[in-house]
C-alpha positions as CSV (number, residue, x, y, z in Angstrom):
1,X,-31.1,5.7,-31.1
2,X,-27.4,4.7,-30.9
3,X,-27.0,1.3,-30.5
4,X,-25.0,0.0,-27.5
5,X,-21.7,-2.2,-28.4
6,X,-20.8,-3.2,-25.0
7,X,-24.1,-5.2,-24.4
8,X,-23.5,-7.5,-26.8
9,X,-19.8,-7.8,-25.6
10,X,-19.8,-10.8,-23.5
11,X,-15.7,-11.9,-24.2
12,X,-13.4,-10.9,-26.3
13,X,-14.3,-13.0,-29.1
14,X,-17.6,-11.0,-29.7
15,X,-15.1,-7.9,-29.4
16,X,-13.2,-9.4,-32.5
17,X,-16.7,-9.8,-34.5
18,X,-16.2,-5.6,-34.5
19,X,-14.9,-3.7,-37.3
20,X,-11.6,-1.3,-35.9
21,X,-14.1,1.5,-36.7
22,X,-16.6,-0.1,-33.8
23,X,-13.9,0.0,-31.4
24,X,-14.0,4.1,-30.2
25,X,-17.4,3.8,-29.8
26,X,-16.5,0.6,-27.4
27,X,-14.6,2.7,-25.5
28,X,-16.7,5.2,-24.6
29,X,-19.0,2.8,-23.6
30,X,-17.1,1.1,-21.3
31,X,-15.5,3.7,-19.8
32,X,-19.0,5.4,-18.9
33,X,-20.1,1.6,-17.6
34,X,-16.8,1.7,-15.1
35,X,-18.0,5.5,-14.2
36,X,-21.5,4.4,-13.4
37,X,-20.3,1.1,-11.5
38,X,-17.8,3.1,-9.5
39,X,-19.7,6.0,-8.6
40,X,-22.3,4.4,-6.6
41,X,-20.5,0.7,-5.6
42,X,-16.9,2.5,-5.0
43,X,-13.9,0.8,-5.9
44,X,-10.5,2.0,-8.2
45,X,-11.1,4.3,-10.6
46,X,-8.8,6.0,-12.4
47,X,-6.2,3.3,-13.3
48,X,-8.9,1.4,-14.8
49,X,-9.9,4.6,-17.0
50,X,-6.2,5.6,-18.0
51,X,-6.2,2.2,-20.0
52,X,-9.5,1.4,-21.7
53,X,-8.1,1.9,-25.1
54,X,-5.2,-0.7,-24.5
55,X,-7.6,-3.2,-22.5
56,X,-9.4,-3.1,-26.1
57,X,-7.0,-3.4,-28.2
58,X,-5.0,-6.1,-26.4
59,X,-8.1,-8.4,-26.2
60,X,-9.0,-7.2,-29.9
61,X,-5.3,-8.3,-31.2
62,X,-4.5,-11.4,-29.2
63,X,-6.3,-14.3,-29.1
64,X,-7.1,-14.5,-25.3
65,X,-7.8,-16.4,-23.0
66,X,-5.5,-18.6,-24.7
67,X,-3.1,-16.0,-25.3
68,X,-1.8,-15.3,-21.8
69,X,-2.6,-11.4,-20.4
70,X,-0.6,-10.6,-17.0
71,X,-1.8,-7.3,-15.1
72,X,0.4,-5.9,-12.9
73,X,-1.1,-5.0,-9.7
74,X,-4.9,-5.4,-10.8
75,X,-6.0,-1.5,-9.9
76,X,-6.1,-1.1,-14.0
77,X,-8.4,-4.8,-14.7
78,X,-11.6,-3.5,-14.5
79,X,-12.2,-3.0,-18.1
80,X,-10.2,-6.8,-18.8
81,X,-13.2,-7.9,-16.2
82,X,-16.2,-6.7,-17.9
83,X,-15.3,-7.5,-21.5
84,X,-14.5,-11.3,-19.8
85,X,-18.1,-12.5,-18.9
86,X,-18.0,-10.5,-15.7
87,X,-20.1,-7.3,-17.3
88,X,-23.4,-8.8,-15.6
89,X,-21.9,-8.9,-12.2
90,X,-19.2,-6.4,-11.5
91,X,-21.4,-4.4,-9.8
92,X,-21.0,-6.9,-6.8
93,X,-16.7,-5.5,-7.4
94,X,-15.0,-6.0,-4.0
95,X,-18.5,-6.8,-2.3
96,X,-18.4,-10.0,-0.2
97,X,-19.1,-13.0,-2.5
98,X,-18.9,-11.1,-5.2
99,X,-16.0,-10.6,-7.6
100,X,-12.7,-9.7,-6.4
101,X,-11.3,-6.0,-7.4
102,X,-8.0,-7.8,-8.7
103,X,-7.7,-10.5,-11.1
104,X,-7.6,-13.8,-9.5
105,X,-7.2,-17.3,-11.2
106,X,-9.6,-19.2,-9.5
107,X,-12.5,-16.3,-10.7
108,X,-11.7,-16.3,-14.6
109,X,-10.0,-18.4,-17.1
110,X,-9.1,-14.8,-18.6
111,X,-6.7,-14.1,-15.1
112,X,-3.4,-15.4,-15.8
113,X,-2.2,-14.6,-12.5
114,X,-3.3,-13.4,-9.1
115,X,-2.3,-9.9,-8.7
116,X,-2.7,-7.1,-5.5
117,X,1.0,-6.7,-5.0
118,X,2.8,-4.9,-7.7
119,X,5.6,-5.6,-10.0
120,X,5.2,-9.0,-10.6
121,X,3.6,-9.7,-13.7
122,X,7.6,-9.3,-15.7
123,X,8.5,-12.6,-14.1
124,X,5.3,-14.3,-14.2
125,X,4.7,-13.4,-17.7
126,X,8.3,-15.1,-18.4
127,X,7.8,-18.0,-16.2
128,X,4.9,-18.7,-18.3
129,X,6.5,-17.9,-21.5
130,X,9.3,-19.9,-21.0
131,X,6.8,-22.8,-19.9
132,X,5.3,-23.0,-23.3
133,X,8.5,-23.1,-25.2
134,X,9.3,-26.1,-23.0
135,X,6.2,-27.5,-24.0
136,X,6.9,-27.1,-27.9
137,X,4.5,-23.9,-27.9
138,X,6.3,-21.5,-29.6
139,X,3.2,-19.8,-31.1
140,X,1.3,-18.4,-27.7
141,X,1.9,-14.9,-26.8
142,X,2.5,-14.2,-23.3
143,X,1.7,-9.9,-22.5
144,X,2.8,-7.9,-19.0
145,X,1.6,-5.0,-18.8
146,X,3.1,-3.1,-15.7
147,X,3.3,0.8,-15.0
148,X,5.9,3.0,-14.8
149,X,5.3,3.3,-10.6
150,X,5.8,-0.7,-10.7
151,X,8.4,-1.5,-12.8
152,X,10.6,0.7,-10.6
153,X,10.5,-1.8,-8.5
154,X,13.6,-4.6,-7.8
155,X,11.4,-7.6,-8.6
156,X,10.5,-6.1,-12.0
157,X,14.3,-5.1,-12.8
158,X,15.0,-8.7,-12.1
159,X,12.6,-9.9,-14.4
160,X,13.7,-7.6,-17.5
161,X,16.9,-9.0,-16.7
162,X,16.5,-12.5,-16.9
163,X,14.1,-12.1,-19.7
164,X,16.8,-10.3,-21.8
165,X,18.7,-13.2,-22.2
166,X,16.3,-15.5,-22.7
167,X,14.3,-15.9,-26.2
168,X,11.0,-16.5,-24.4
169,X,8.5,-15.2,-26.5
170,X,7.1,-12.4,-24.0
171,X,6.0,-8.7,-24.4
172,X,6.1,-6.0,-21.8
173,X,3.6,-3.5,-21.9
174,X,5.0,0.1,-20.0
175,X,1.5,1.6,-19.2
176,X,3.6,5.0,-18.3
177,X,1.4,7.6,-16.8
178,X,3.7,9.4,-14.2
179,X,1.9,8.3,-11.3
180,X,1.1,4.8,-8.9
181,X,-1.1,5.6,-6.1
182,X,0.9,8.6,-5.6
183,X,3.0,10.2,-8.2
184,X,6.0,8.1,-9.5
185,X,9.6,9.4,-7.8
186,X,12.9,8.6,-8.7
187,X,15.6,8.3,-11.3
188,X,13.4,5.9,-13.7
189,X,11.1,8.3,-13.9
190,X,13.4,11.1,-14.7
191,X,14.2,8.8,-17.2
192,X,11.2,8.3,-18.3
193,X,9.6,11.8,-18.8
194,X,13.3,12.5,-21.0
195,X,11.9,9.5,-23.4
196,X,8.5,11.1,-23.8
197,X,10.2,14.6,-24.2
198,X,12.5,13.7,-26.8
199,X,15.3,14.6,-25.0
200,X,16.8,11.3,-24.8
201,X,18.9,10.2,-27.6
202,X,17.9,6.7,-28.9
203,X,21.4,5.2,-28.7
204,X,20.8,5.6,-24.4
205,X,17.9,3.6,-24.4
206,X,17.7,1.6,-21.0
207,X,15.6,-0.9,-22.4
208,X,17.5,-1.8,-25.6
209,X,20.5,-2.3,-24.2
210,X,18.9,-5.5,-21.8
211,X,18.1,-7.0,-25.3
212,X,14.2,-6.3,-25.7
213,X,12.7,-4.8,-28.9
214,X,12.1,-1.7,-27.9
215,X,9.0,0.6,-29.8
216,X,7.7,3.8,-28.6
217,X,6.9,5.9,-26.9
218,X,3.2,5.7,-28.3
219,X,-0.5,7.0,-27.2
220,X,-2.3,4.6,-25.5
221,X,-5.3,6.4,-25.9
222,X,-4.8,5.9,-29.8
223,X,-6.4,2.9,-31.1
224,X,-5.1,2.5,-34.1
225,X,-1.8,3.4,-33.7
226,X,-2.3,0.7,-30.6
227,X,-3.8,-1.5,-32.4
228,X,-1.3,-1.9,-35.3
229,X,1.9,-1.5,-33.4
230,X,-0.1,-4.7,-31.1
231,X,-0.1,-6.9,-34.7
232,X,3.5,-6.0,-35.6
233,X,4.9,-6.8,-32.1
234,X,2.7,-10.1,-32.1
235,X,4.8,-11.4,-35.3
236,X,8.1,-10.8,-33.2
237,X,10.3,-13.5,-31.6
238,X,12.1,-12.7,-28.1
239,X,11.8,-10.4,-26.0
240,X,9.8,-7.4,-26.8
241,X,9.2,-3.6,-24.6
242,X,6.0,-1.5,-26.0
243,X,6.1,1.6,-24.2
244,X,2.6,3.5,-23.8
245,X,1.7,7.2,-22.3
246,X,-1.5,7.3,-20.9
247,X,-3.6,9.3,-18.5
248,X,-4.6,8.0,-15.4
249,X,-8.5,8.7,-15.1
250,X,-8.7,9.8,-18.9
251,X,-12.4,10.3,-19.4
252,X,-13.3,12.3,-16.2
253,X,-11.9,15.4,-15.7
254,X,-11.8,15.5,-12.6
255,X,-10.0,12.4,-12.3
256,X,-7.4,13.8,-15.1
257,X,-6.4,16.6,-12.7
258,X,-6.6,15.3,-9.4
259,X,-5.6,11.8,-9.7
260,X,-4.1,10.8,-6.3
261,X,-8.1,11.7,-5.0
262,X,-9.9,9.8,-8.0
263,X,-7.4,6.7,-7.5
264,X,-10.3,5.3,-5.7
265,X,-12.6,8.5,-4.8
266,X,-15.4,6.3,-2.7
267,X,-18.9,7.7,-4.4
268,X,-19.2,10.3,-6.7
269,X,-21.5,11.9,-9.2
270,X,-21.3,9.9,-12.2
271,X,-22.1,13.1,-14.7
272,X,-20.1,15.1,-12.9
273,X,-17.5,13.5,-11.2
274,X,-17.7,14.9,-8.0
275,X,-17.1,13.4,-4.8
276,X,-19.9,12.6,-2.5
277,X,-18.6,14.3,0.4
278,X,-19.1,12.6,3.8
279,X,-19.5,14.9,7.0
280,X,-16.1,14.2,9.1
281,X,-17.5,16.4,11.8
282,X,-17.2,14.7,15.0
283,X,-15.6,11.9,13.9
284,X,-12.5,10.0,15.6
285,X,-9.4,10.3,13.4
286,X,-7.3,7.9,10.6
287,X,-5.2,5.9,12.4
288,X,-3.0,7.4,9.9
289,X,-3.4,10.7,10.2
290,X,-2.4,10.2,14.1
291,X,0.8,8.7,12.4
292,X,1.4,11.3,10.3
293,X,0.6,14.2,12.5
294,X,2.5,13.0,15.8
295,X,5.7,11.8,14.0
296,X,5.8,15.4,12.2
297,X,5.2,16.9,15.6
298,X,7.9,14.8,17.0
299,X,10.4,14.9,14.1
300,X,10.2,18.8,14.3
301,X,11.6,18.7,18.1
302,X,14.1,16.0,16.8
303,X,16.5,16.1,14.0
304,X,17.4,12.7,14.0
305,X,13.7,11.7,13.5
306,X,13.4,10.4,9.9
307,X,10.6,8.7,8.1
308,X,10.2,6.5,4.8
309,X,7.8,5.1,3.1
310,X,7.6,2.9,-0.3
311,X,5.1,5.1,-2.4
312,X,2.5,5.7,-0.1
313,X,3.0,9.1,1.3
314,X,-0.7,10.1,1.1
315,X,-1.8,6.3,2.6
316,X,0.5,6.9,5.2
317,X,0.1,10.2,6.2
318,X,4.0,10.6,5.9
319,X,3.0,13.3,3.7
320,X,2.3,16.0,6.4
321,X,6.0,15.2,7.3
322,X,7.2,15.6,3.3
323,X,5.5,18.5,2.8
324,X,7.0,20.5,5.9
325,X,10.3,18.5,6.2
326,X,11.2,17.4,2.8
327,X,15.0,16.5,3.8
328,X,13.9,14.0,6.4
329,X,10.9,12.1,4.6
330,X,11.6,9.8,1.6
331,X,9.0,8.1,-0.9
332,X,11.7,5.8,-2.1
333,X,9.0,4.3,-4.3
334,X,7.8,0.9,-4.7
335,X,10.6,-1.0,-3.3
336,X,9.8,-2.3,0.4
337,X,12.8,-4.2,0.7
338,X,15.1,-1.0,0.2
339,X,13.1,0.8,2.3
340,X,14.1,-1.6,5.1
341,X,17.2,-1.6,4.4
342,X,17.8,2.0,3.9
343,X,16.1,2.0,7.1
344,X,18.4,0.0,8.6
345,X,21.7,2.0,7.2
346,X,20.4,5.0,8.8
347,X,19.9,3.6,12.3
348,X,23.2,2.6,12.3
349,X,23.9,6.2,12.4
350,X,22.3,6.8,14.9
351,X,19.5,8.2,13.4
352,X,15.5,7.9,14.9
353,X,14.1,5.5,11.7
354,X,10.3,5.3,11.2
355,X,9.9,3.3,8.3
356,X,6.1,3.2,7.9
357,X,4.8,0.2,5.5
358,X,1.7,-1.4,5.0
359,X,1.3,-5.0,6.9
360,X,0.6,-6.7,4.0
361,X,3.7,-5.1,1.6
362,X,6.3,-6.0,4.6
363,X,5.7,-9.4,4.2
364,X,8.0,-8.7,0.5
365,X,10.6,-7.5,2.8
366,X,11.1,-10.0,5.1
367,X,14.4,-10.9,4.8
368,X,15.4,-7.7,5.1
369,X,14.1,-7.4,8.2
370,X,15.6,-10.5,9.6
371,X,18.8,-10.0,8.2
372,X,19.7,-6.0,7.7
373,X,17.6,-4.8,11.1
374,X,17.0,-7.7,13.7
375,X,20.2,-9.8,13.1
376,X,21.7,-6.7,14.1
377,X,20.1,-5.5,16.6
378,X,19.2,-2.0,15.0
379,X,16.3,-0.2,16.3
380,X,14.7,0.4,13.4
381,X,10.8,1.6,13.8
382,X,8.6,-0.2,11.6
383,X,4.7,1.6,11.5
384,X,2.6,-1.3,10.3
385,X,-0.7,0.4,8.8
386,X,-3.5,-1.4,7.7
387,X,-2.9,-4.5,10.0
388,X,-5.9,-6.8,10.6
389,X,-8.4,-7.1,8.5
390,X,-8.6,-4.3,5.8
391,X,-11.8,-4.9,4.4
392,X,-12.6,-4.6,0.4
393,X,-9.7,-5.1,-1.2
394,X,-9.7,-8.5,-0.1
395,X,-6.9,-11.5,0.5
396,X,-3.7,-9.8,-1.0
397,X,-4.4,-7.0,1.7
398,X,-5.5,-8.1,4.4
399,X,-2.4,-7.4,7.3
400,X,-3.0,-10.6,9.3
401,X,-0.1,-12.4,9.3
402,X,2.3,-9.8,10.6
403,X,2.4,-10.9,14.6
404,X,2.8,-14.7,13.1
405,X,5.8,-13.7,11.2
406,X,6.9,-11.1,13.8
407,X,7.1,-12.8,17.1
408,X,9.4,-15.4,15.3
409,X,12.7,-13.0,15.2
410,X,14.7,-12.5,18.0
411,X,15.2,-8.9,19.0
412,X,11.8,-7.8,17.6
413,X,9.2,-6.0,20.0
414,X,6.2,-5.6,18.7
415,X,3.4,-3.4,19.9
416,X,-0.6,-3.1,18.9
417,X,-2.2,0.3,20.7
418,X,-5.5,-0.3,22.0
419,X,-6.4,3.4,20.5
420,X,-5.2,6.6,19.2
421,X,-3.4,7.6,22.9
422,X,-1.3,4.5,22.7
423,X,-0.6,5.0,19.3
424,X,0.9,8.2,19.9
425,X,2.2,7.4,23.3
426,X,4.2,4.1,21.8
427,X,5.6,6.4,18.5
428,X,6.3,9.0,20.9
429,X,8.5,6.3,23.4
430,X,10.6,5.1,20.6
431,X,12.1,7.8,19.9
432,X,13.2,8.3,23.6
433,X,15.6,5.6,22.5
434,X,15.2,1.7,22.6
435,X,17.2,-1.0,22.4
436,X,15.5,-3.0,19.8
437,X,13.6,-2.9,16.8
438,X,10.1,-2.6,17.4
439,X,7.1,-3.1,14.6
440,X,3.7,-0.8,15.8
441,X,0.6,-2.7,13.9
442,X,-2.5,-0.6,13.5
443,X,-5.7,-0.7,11.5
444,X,-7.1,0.7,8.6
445,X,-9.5,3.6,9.2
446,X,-10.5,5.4,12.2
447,X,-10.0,5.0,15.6
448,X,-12.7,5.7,18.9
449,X,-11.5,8.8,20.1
450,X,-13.3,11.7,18.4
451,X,-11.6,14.3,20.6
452,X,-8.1,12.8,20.5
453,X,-6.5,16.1,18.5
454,X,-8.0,18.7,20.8
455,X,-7.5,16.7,24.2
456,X,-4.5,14.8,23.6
457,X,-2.6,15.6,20.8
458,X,1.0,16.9,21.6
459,X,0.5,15.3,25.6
460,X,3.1,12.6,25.3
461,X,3.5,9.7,28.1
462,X,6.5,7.4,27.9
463,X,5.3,3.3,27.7
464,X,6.8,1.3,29.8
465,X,7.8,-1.9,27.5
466,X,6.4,-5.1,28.4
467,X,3.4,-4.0,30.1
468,X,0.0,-5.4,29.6
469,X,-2.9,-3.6,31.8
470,X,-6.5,-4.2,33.3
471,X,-9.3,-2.8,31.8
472,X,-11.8,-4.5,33.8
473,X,-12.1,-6.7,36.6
474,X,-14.0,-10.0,36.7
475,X,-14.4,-13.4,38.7
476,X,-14.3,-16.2,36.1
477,X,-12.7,-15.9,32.7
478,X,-10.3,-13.6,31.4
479,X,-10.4,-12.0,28.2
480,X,-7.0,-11.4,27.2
481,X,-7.0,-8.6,24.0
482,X,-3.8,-7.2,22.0
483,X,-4.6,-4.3,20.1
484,X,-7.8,-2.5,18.7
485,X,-10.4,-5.1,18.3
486,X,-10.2,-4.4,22.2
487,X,-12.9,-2.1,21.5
488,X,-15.2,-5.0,20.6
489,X,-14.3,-6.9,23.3
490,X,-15.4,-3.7,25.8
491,X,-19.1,-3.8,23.5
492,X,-19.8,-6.9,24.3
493,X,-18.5,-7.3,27.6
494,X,-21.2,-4.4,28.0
495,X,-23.9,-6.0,26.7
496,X,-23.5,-9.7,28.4
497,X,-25.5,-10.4,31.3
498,X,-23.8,-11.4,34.4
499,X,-20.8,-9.4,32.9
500,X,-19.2,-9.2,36.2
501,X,-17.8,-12.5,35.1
502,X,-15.6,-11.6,32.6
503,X,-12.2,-9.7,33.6
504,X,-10.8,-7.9,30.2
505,X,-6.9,-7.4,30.2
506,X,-5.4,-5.4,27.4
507,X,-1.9,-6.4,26.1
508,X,-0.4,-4.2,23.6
509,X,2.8,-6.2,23.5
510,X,3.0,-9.6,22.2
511,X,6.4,-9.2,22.7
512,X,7.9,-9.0,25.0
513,X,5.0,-10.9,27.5
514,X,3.5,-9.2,30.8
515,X,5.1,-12.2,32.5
516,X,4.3,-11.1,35.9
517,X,0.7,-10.3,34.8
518,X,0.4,-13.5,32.7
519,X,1.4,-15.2,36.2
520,X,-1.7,-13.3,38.1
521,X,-4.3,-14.1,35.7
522,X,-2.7,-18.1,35.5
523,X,-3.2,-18.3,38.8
524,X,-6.4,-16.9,39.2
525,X,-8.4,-17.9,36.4
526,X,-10.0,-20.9,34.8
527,X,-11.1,-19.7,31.7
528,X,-9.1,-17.7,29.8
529,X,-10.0,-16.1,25.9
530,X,-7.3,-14.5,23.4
531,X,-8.3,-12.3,20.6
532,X,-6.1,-10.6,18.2
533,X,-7.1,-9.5,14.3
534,X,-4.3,-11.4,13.1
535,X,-4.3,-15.5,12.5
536,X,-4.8,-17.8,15.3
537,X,-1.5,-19.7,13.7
538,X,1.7,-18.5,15.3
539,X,-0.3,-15.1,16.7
540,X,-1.2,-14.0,19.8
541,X,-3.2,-16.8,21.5
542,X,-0.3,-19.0,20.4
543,X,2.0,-17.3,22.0
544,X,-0.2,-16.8,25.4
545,X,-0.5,-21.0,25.0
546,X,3.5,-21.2,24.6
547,X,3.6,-19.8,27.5
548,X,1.0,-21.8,29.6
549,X,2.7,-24.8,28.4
550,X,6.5,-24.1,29.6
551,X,5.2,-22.8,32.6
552,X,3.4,-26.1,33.0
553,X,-0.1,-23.8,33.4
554,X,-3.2,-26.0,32.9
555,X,-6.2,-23.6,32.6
556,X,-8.9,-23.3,29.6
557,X,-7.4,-21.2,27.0
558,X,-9.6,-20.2,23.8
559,X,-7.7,-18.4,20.7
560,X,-10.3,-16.0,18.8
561,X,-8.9,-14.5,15.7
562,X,-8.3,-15.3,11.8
563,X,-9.1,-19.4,10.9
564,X,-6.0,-20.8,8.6
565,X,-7.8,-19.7,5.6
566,X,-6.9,-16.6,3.3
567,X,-9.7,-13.8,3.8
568,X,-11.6,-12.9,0.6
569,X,-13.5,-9.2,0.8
570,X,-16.2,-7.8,2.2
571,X,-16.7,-5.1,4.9
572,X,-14.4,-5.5,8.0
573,X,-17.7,-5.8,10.3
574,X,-18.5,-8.5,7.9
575,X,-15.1,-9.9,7.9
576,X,-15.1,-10.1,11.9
577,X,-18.2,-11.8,11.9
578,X,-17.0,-14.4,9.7
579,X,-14.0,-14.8,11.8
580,X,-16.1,-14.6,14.5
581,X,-14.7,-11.6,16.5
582,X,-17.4,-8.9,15.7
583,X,-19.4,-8.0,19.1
584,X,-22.5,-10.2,18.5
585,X,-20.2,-13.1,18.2
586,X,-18.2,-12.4,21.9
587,X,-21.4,-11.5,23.7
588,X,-22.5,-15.0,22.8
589,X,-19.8,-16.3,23.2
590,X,-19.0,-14.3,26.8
591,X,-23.1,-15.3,27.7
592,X,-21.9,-18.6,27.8
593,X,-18.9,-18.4,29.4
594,X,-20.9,-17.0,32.7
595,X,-24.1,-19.6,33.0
């Protein structure tokens, strides 16, 4: 019987105790362990499997943890996790109180640097590079390994170009496998695929002309070719660049060939890679997919209607409109803040911008959106996807603070739909023409309307901006809602005795105010509750409380929402209960309120 390597692996200094010959038979190993994790718990896949053999041989060469290993991003960390003392346990990945699906300092001594956002590990891996040198270390190695999808980005540029005139001692990794989440776009890349073709002559090289030690480009699925290239670079002063080709879900067929699907495929057949499909039948749709399909449906009855996303087309659902309208839909890669700003130089042409970015990546672009769209006044239509509480991947996602660091600009409406009809009724209103930039937040996942495409789809009603509505009447508190987790609020209102009690109000704008509603209920209520899926600091409720207190209003007011903490992962049921906006919590809550 062959004897297992990997469960006697418990860091990398039992990984050293192997001979180079050993280390194959690792791999496999732990590529089948991620396989068998993965197919039943869920989580990313095939970034992880693209770079098992560098994971190895970059914990096998360097001396870690006191060498200092940055990931970029974190989707690739799951073999660095199991082969640092996390093997027992990572099948609790991404599972509330269990270990996150990025690496995160406070977890490991082995992560460097907390990373969910891409396209910083460059600059942190100098920042800590140029730390030791400071400290008389001149000795510690300092590794960032960063794909080709990331380091397309501006942040990463800005590293490389601070590093080149430094003589930190730091080497960065190019895990170059054509593709992020979606595939890689853009001049880079071009640039890239000549290098791996041949047909770039060496005197052109990019990367040697910013002062780094360039070598490659090599196969990272090559030990040891990997492994000796690692030893010569790790005797090298300065700045060094290793550039690697890889395959994004090497191992698995399937993943090999349909990698935007096996990024992270949800469960799957371990032996044979298939995806355990889920029936969709009578289901209410993606948020995102009523994004996608209504601004294609609307952009093909205007020309001026233009969307833009920063390399998540399939995330998004932009991709309906790429596919069919190619000219008027951009992937302009990882790169929020010139997304924004691209954004912006195209409304001032009077073009209809919907520049569709994840809650959690606009917060890298926020200056941009202060200063290139609001400052002036551009109405610019930013599609917030995945606001609220995401769910699994944790902290770094979680789009909660985007009404906190909204509401603060002048000129900004923003908007939260209540459900799919909204959302298409609000996408389909700003492109009627508005005088502002607006920002449209909406969750991850599906919304309550199974129906919405057959009954609704294509029957556009213009919003009137500024209005909040009634969604049931009551005689004692008033529930004041923004957004989707209105839907909980309507459960549990449902299931409270003496419900007459509670009035529910829905207010998709938190800004502008209902001002005359906000009067009515004022004036007519003792009690009043906020909820919002965004954080009680600077959200919703406190805007509702600014409101009461310059109007001089002395009623009851009670803010539900996210505590001033950051969110780890779990479920998003679970996550509202600990934030205590899931239904069980409001119907006790409401049961009280009407005793």
């Amino acid at each position: 019987m062959k004897s297992n390597l990997l469960s006697n692996i418990n860091n990398p200094a039992d990984l050293r105790l192997l001979s180079e010959a050993q280390l194959p038979e690792v791999a496999q190993e732990l590529r089948q362990f991620i396989i068998d994790v993965v197919s039943v718990k869920e989580g990313h896949l095939g970034s992880s499997l693209g770079v098992i053999e560098l994971t190895i041989a970059l914990h096998y060469v360097f001396n870690t943890p006191e060498d200092l290993l940055v990931w970029d991003v974190g989707h690739q960390a799951y073999g660095h996790k199991i082969l640092t003392e996390r093997r027992g346990n990572f099948h609790t990945n991404r599972q509330i109180d269990g270990i996150s699906g990025f690496p995160k300092r406070s977890e490991s001594i082995y992560d460097t640097f907390g990373v969910g956002h891409s396209s910083t590990s460059i600059s942190a891996a100098l920042g800590m590079a140029i730390a030791s040198q400071l400290k008389g270390d001149f000795d510690k190695q300092h590794i960032a390994v960063i794909g080709d999808a990331s380091i397309a980005s501006g942040m990463a540029f800005e590293g490389l170009n601070h590093a080149g005139v430094t003589d930190a001692n730091i080497l960065v990794i190019l895990n170059d496998n054509a593709i992020g989440i979606d595939p890689s776009v853009g001049a880079l890349k071009k640039y890239l695929t000549a290098v791996k073709n041949g047909k770039n002559p060496k005197q052109n090289n990019m990367i040697k002309s910013l002062n780094f030690d360039y070598s490659g480009p090599i196969d990272g699925h090559d030990l040891p070719t990997l492994i000796k290239e690692l030893k010569r670079l790790k005797n090298i002063k300065g700045p060094k660049f290793l550039h690697i080709v890889t395959t994004k879900g090497k191992g698995l067929q399937q993943a090999e060939e349909n990698q935007v699907k096996y990024h992270a495929p949800g469960k799957f057949d371990a032996s044979t890679g298939e995806i355990h499909l889920k029936s969709e039948e009578n289901l209410p749709p993606k948020y995102q997919d009523v994004f996608g399909l209504t601004i294609l449906d609307l952009a093909r009855k205007n020309n001026k209607i233009i969307g833009i996303t920063p390399a998540m087309p399939s995330g998004s659902s932009l991709k309906f409109m790429m596919d069919e309208i190619p000219e008027r839909a951009f992937d302009v890669g990882i790169a929020e803040q010139h997304a924004v700003t691209l954004a912006a130089g195209m409304a001032t042409q009077e073009m209809i911008v919907y520049c569709n970015i994840y809650s959690t990546f606009l917060q890298r672009a926020y200056d941009q959106v202060i200063h290139d769209v609001a400052l002036q006044n551009l109405p610019v239509i930013f599609c917030l996807d995945r606001a609220g509480l995401v769910g699994e991947d944790g902290a770094t996602h979680h789009g909660v603070f985007d009404i906190a660091y909204l509401r603060a600009i002048p000129n900004m409406i923003i908007y939260a739909p209540i459900n799919e009809i909204a959302l298409q009724n609000i996408l389909y209103t700003a492109q009627l023409g508005l005088n502002h930039p607006i920002a449209i937040r909406y969750p991850r996942g599906r919304g309550v309307l199974p129906n919405w495409e057959v009954e609704n789809f294509g029957h556009y009603e213009e919003i009137k901006i500024g209005e909040a509505h009634l969604l049931k009447e009551g005689t004692k508190t008033a529930v004041l809602s923004t957004g989707t987790i209105a839907n909980n609020v309507t459960l549990a209102i449902n299931k409270t005795k003496n419900s007459e009690a509670i009035a529910h109000y829905d207010f998709p704008f938190i800004k502008p105010l209902d001002i005359n509603l906000l009067n009515y209920i004022f004036s007519n209520f003792d009690s009043i509750i906020t909820i919002e899926d965004g954080t009680i600091n600077g959200g919703f409720g406190s805007a509702i409380l600014e409101y009461a207190a310059s109007n001089d209003y002395k009623n009851k007011v009670r803010i539900l929402g996210v505590p001033d903490v950051f969110i780890e992962h779990g479920t998003v049921s679970q996550l509202q209960q600990l934030c205590k906006i899931d239904v069980k919590s409001l119907i006790n809550l409401f049961s009280n309120e009407t005793k």
